[in-house]
mmCIF file as gemmi writes it, N, C-alpha and C atoms, coordinates in Angstrom:
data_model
loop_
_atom_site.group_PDB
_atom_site.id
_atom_site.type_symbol
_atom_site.label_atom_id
_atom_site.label_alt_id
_atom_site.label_comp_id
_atom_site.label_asym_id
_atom_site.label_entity_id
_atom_site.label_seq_id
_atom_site.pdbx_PDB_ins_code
_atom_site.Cartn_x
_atom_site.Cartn_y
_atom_site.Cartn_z
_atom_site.occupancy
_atom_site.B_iso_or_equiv
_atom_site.pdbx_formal_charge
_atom_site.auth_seq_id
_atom_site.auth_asym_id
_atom_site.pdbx_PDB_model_num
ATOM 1 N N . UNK Axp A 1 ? 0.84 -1.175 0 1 0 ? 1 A 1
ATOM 2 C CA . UNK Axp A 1 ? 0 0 0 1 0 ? 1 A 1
ATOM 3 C C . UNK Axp A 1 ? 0.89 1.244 0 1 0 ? 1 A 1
ATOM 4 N N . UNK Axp A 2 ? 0.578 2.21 -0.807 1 0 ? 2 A 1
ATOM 5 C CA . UNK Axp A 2 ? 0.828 3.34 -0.87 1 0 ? 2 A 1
ATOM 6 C C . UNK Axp A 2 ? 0.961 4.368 0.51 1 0 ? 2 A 1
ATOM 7 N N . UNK Axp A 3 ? 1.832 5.103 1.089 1 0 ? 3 A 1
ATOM 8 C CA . UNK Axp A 3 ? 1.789 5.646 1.972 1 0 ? 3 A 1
ATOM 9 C C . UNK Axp A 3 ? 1.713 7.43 1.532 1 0 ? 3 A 1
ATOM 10 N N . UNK Axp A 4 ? 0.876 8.025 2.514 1 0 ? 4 A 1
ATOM 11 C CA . UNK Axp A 4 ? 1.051 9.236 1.997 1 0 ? 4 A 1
ATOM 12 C C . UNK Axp A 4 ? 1.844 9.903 2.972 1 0 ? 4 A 1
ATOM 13 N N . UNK Axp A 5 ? 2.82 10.73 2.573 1 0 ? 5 A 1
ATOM 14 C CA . UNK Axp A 5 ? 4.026 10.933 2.612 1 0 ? 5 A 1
ATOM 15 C C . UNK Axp A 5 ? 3.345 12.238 4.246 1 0 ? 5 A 1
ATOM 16 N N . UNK Axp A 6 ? 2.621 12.985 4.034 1 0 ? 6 A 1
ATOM 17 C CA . UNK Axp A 6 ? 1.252 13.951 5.133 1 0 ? 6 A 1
ATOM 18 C C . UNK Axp A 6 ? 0.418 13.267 5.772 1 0 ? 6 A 1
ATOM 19 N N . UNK Axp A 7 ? 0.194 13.19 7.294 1 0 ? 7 A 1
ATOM 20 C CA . UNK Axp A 7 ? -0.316 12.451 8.049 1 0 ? 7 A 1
ATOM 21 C C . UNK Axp A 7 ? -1.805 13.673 7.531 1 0 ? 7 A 1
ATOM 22 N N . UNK Axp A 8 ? -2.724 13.404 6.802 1 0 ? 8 A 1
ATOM 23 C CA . UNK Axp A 8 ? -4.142 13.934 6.423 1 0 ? 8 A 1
ATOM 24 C C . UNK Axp A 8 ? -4.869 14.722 7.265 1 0 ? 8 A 1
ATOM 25 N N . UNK Axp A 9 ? -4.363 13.653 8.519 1 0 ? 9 A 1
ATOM 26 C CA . UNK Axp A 9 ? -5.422 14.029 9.893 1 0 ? 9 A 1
ATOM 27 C C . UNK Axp A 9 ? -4.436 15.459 10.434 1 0 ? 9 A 1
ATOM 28 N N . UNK Axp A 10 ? -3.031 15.446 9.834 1 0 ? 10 A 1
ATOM 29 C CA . UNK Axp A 10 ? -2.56 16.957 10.46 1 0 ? 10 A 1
ATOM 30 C C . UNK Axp A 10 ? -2.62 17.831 10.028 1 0 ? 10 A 1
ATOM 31 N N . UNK Axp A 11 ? -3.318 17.481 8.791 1 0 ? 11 A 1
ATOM 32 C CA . UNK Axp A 11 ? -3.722 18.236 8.002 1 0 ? 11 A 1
ATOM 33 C C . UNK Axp A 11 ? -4.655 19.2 8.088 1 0 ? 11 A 1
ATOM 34 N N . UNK Axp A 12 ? -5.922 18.946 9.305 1 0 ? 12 A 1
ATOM 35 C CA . UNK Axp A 12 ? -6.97 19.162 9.217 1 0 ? 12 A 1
ATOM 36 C C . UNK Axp A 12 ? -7.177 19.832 10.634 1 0 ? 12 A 1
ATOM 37 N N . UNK Axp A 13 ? -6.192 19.381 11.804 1 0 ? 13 A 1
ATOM 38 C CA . UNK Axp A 13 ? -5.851 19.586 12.82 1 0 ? 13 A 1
ATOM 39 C C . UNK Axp A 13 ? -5.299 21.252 12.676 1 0 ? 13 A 1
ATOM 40 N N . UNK Axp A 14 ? -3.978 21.333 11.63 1 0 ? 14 A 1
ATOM 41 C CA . UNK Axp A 14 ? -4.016 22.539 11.242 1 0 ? 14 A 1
ATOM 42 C C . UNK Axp A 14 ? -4.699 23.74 11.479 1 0 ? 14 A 1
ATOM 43 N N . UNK Axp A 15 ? -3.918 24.667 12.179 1 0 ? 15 A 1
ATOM 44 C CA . UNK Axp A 15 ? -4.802 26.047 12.857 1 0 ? 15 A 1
ATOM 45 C C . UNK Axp A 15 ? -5.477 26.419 11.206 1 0 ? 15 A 1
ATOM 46 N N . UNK Axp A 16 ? -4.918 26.88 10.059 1 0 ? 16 A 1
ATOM 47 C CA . UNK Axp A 16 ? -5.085 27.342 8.833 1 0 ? 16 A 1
ATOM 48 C C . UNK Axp A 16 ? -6.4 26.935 8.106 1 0 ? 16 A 1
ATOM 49 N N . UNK Axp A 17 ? -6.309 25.193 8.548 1 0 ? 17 A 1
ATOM 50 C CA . UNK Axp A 17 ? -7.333 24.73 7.597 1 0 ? 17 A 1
ATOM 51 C C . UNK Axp A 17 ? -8.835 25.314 8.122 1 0 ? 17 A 1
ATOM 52 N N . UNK Axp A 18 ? -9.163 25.354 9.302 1 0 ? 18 A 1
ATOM 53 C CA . UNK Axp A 18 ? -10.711 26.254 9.31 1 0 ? 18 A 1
ATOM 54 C C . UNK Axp A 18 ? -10.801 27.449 8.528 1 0 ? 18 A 1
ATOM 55 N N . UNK Axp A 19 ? -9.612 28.39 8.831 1 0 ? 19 A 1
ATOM 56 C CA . UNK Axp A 19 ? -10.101 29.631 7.7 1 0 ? 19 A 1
ATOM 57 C C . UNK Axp A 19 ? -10.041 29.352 6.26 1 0 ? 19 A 1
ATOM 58 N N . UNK Axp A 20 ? -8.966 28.142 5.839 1 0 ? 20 A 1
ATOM 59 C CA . UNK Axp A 20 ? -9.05 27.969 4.424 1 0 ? 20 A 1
ATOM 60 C C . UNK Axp A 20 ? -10.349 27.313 4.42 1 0 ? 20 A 1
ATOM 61 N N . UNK Axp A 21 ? -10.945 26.705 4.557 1 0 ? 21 A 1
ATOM 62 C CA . UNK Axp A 21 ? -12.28 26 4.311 1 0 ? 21 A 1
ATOM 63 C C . UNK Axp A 21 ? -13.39 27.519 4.012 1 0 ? 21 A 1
ATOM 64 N N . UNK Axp A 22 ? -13.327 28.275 5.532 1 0 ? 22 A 1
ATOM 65 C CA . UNK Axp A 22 ? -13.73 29.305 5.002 1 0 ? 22 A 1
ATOM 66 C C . UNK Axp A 22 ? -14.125 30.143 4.16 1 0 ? 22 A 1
ATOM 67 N N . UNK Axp A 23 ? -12.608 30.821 3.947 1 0 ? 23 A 1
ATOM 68 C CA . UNK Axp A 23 ? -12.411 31.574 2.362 1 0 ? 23 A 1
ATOM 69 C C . UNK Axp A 23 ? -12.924 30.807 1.434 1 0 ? 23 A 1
ATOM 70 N N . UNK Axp A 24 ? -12.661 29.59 1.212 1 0 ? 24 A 1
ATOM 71 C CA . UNK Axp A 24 ? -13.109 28.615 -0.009 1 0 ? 24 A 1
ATOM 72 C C . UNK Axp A 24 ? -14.06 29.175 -0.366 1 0 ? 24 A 1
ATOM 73 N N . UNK Axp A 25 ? -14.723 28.787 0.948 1 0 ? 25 A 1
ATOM 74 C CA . UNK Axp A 25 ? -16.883 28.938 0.581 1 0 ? 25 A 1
ATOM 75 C C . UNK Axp A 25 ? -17.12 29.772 0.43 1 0 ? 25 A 1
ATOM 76 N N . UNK Axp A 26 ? -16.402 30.686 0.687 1 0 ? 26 A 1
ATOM 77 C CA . UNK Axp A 26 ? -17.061 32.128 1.297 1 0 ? 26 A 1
ATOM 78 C C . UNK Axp A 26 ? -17.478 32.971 -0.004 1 0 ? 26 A 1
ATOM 79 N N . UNK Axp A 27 ? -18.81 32.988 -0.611 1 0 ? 27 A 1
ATOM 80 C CA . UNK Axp A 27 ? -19.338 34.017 -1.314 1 0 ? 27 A 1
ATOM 81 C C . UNK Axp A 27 ? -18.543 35.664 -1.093 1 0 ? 27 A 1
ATOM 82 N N . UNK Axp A 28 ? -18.098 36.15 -0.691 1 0 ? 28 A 1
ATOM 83 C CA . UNK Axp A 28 ? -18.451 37.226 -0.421 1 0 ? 28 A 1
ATOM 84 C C . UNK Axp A 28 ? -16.503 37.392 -0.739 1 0 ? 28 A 1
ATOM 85 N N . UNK Axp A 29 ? -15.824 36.509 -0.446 1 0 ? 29 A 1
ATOM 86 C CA . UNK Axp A 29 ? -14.371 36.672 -1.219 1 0 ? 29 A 1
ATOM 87 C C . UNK Axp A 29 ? -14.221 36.796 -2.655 1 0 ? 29 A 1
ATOM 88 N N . UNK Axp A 30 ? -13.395 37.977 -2.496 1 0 ? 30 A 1
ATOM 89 C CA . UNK Axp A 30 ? -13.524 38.467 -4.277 1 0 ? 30 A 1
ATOM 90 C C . UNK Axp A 30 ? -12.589 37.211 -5.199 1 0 ? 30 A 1
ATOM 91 N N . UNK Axp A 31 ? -11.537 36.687 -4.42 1 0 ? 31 A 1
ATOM 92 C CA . UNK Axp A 31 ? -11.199 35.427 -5.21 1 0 ? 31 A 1
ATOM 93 C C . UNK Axp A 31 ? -11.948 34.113 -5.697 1 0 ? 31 A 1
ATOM 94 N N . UNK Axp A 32 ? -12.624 34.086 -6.434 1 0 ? 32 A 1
ATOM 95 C CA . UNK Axp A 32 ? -13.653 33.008 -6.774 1 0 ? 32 A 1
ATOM 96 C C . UNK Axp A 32 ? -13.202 31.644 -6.654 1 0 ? 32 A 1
ATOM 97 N N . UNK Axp A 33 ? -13.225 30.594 -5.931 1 0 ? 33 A 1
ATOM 98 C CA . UNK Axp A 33 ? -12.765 29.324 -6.355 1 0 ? 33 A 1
ATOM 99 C C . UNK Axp A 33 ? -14.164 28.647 -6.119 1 0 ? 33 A 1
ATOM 100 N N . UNK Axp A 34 ? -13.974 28.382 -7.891 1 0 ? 34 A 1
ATOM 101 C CA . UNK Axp A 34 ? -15.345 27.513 -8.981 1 0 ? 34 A 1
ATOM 102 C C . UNK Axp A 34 ? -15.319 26.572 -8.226 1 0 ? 34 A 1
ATOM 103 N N . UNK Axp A 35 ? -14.313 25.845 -7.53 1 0 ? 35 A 1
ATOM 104 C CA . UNK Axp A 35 ? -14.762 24.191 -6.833 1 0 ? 35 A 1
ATOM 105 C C . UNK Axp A 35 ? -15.773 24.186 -6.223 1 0 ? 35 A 1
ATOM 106 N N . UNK Axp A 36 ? -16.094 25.151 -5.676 1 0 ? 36 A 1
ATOM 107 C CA . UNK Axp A 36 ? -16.644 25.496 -4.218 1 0 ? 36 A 1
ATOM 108 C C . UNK Axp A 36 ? -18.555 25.193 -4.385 1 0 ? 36 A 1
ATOM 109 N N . UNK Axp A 37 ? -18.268 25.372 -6.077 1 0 ? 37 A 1
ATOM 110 C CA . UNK Axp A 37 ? -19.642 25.047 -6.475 1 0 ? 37 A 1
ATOM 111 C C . UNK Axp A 37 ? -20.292 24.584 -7.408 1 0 ? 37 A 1
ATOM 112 N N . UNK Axp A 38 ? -19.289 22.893 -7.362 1 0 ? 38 A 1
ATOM 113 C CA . UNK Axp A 38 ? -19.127 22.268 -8.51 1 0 ? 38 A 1
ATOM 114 C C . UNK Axp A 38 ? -20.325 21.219 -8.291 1 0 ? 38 A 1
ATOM 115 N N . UNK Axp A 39 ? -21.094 20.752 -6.995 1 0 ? 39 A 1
ATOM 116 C CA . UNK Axp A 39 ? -22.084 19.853 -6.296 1 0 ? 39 A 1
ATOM 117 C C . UNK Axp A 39 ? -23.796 20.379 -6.449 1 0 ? 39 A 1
ATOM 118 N N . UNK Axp A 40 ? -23.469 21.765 -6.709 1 0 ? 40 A 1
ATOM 119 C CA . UNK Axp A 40 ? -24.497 22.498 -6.486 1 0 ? 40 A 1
ATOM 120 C C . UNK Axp A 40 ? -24.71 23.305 -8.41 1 0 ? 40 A 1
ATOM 121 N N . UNK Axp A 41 ? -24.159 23.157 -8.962 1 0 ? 41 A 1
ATOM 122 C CA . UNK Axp A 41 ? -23.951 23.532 -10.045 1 0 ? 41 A 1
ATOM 123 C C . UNK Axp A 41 ? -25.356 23.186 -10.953 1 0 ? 41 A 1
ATOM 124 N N . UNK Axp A 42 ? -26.124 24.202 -11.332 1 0 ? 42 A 1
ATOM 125 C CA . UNK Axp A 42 ? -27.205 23.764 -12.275 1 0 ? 42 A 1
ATOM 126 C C . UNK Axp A 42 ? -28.579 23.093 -10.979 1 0 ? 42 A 1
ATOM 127 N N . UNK Axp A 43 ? -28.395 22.85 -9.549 1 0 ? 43 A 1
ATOM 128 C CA . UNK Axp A 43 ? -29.354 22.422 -8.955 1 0 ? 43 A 1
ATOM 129 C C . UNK Axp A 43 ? -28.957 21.119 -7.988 1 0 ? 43 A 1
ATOM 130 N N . UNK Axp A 44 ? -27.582 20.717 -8.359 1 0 ? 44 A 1
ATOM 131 C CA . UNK Axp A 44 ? -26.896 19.417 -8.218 1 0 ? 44 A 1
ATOM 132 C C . UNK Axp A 44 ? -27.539 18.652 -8.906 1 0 ? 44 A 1
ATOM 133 N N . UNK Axp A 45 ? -26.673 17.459 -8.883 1 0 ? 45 A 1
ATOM 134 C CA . UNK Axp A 45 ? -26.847 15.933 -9.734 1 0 ? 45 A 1
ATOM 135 C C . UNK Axp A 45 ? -28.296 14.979 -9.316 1 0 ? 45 A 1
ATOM 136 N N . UNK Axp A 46 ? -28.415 15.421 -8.395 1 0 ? 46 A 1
ATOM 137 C CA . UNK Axp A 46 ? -29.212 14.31 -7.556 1 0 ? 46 A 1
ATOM 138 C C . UNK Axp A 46 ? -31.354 14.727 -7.727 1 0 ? 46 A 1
ATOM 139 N N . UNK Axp A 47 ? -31.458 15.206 -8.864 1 0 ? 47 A 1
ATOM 140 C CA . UNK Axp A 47 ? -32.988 15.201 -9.395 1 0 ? 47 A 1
ATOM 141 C C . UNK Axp A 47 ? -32.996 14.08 -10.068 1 0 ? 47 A 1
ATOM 142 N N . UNK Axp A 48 ? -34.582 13.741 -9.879 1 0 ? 48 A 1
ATOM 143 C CA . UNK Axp A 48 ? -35.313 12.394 -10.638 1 0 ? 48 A 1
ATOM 144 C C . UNK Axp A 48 ? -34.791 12.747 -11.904 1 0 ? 48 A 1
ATOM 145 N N . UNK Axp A 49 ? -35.1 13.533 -12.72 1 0 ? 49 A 1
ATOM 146 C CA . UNK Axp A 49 ? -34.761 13.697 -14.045 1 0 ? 49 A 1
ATOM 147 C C . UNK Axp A 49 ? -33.204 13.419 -14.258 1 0 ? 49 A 1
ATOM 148 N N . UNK Axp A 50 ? -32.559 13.838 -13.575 1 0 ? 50 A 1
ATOM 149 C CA . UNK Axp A 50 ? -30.786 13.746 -13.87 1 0 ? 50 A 1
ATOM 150 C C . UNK Axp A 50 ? -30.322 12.891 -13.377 1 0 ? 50 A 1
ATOM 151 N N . UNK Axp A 51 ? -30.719 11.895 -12.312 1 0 ? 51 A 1
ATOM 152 C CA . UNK Axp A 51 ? -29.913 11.691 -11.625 1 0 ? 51 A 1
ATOM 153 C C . UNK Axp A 51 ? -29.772 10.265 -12.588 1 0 ? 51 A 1
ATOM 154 N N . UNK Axp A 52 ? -28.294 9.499 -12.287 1 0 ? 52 A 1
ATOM 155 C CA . UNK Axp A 52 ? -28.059 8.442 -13.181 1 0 ? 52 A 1
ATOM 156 C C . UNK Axp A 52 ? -27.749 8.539 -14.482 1 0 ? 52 A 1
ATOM 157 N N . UNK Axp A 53 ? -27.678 10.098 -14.857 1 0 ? 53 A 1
ATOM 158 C CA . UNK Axp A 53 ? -27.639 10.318 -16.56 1 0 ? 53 A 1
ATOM 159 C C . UNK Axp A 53 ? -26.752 11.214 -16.571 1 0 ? 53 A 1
ATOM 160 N N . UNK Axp A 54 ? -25.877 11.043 -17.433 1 0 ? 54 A 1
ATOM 161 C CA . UNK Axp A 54 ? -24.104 12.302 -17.778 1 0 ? 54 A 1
ATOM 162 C C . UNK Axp A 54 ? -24.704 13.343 -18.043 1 0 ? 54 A 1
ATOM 163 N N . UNK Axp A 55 ? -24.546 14.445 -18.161 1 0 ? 55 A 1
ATOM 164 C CA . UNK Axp A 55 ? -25.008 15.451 -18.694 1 0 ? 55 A 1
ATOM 165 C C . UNK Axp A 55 ? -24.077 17.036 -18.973 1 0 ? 55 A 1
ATOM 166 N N . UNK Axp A 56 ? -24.509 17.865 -19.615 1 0 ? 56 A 1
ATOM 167 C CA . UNK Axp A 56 ? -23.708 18.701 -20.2 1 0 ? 56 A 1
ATOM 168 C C . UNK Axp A 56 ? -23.239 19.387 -18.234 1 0 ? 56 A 1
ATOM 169 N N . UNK Axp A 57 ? -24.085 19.827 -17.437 1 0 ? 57 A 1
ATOM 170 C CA . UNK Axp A 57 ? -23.771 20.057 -16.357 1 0 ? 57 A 1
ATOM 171 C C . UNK Axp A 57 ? -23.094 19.285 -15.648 1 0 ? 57 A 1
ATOM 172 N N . UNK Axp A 58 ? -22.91 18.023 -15.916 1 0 ? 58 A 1
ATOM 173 C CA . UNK Axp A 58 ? -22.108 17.206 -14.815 1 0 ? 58 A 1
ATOM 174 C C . UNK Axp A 58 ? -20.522 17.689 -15.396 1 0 ? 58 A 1
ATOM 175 N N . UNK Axp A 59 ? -20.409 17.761 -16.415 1 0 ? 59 A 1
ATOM 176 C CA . UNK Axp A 59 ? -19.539 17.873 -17.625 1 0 ? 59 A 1
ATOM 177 C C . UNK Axp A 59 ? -18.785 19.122 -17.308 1 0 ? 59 A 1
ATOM 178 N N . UNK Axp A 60 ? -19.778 20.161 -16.665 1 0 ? 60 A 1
ATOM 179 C CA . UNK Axp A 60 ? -19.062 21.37 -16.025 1 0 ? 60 A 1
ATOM 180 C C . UNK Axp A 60 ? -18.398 21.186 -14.426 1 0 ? 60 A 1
ATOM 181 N N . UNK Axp A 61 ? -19.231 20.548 -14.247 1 0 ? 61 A 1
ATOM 182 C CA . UNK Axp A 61 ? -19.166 20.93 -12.498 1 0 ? 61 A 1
ATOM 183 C C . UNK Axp A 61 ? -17.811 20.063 -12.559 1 0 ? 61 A 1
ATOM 184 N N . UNK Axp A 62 ? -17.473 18.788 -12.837 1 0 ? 62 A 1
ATOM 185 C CA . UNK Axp A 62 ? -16.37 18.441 -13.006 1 0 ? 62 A 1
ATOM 186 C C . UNK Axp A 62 ? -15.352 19.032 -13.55 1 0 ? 62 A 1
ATOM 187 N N . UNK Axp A 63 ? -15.21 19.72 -14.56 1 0 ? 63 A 1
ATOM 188 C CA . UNK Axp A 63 ? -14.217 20.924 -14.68 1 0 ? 63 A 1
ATOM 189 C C . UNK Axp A 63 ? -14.089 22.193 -14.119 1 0 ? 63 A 1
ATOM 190 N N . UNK Axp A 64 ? -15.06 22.332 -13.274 1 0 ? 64 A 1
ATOM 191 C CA . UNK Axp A 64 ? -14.689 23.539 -12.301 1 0 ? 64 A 1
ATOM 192 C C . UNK Axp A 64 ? -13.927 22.79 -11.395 1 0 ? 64 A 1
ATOM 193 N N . UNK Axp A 65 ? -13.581 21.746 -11.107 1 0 ? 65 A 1
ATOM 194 C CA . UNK Axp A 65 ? -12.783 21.232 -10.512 1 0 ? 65 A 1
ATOM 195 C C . UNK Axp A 65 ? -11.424 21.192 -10.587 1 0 ? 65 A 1
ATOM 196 N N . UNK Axp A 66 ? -11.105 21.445 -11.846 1 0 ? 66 A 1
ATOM 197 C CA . UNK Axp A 66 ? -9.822 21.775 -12.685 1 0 ? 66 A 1
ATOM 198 C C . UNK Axp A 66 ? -9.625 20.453 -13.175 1 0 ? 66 A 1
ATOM 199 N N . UNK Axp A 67 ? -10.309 19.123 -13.731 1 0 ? 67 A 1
ATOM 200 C CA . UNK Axp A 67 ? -10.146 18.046 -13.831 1 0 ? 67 A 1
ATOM 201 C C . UNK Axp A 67 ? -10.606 18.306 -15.787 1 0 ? 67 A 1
ATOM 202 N N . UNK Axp A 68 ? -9.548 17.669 -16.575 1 0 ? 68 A 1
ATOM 203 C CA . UNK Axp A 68 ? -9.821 17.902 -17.947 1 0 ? 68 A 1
ATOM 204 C C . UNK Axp A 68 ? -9.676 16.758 -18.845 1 0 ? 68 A 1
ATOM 205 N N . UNK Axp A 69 ? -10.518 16.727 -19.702 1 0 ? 69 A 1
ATOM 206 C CA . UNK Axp A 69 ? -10.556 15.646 -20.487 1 0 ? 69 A 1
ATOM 207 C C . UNK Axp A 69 ? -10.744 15.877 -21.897 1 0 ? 69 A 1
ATOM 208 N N . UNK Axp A 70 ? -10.763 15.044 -23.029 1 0 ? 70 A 1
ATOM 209 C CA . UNK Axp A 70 ? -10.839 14.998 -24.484 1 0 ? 70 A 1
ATOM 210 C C . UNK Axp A 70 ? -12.045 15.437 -24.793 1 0 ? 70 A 1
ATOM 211 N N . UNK Axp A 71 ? -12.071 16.15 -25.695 1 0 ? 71 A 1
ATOM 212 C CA . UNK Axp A 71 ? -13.869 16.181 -26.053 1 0 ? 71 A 1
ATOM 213 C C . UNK Axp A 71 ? -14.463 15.025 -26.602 1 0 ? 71 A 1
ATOM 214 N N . UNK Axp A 72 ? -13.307 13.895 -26.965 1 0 ? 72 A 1
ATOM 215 C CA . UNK Axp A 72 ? -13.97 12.988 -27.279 1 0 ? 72 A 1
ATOM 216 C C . UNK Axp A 72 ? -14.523 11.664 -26.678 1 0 ? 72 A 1
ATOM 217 N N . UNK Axp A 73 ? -14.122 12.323 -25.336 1 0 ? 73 A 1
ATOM 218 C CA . UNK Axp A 73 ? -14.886 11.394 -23.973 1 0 ? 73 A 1
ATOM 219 C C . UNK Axp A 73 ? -15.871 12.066 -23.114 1 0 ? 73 A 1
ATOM 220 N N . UNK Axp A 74 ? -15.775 13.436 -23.926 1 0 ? 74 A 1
ATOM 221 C CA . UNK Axp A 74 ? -17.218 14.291 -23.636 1 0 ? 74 A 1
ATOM 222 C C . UNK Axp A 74 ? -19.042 13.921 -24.452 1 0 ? 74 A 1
ATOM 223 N N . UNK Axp A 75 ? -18.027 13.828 -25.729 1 0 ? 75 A 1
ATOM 224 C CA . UNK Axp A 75 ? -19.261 13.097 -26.757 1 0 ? 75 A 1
ATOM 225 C C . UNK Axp A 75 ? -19.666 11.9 -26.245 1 0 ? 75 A 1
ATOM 226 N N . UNK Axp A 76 ? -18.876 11.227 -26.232 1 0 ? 76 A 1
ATOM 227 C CA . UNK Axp A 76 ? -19.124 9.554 -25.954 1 0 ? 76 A 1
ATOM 228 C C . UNK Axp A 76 ? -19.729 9.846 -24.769 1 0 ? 76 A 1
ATOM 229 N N . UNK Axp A 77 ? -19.534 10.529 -23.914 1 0 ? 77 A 1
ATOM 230 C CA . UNK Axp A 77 ? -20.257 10.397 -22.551 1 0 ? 77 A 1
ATOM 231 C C . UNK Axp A 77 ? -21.224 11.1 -22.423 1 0 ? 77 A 1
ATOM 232 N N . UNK Axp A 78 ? -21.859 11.921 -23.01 1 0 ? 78 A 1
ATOM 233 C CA . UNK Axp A 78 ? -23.26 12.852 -23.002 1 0 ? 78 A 1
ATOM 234 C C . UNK Axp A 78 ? -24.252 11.715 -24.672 1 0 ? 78 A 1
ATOM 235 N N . UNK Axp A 79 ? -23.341 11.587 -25.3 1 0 ? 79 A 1
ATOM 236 C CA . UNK Axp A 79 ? -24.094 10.328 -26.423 1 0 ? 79 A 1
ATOM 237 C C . UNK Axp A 79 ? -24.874 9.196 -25.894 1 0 ? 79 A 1
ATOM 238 N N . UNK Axp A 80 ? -23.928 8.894 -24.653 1 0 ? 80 A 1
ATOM 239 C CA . UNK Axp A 80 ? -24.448 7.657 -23.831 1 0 ? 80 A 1
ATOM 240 C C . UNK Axp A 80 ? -23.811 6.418 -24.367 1 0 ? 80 A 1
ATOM 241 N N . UNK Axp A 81 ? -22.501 6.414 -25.608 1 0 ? 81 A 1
ATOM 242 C CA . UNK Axp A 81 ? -21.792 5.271 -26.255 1 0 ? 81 A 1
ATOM 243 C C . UNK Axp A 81 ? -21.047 4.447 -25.085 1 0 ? 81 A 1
ATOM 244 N N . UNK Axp A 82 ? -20.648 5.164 -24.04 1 0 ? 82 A 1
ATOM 245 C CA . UNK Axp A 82 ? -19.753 4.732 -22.955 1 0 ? 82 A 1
ATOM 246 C C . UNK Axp A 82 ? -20.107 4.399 -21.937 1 0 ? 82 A 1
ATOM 247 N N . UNK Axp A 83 ? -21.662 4.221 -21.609 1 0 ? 83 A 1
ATOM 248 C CA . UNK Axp A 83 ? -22.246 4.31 -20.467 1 0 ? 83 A 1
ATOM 249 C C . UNK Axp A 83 ? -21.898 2.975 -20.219 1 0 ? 83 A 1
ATOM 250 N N . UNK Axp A 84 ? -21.927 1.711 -20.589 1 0 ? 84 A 1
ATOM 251 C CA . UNK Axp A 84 ? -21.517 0.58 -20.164 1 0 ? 84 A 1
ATOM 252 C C . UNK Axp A 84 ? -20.321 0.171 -20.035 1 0 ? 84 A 1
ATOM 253 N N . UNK Axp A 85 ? -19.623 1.461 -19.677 1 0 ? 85 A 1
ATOM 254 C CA . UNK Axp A 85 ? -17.849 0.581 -20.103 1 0 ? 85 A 1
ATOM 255 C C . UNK Axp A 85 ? -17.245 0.557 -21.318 1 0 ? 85 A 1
């Protein structure tokens, strides 16, 4: 098994990390970080209508994450070609 090199939990213990959590969320900081509202994006994932189905919004909220991919695993995945693997 992989060891991570940062005990996580001191991570969190950290005087810093409450205000960074903070700022993160915090509407009202003029530095925007998009993560902050990548769950909630469009209404979140989790409606009868959406839920279980890729969609052009899931497609965002995951790249406000800074996470990037091909457009051609964007097609395939809003097409529904990939949905089984």
């Amino acid at each position: 098994m992989c060891r991570v090199p940062v005990d996580l939990l001191d991570l969190v213990r950290d005087d810093r990390a409450a205000e960074d959590l903070r700022t993160y969320f915090d509407e009202d900081v003029p530095l925007l970080y998009t993560g902050r509202r990548f769950e909630i994006l469009a209404g979140g994932g989790d409606h009868r209508d959406t839920c279980d189905v890729i969609t052009g919004d899931d497609l965002m909220a995951v790249q406000m994450l800074s996470v990037r991919f091909p457009s051609e695993v964007a097609i395939g995945l809003l097409a529904g070609t990939w949905a089984d693997g």
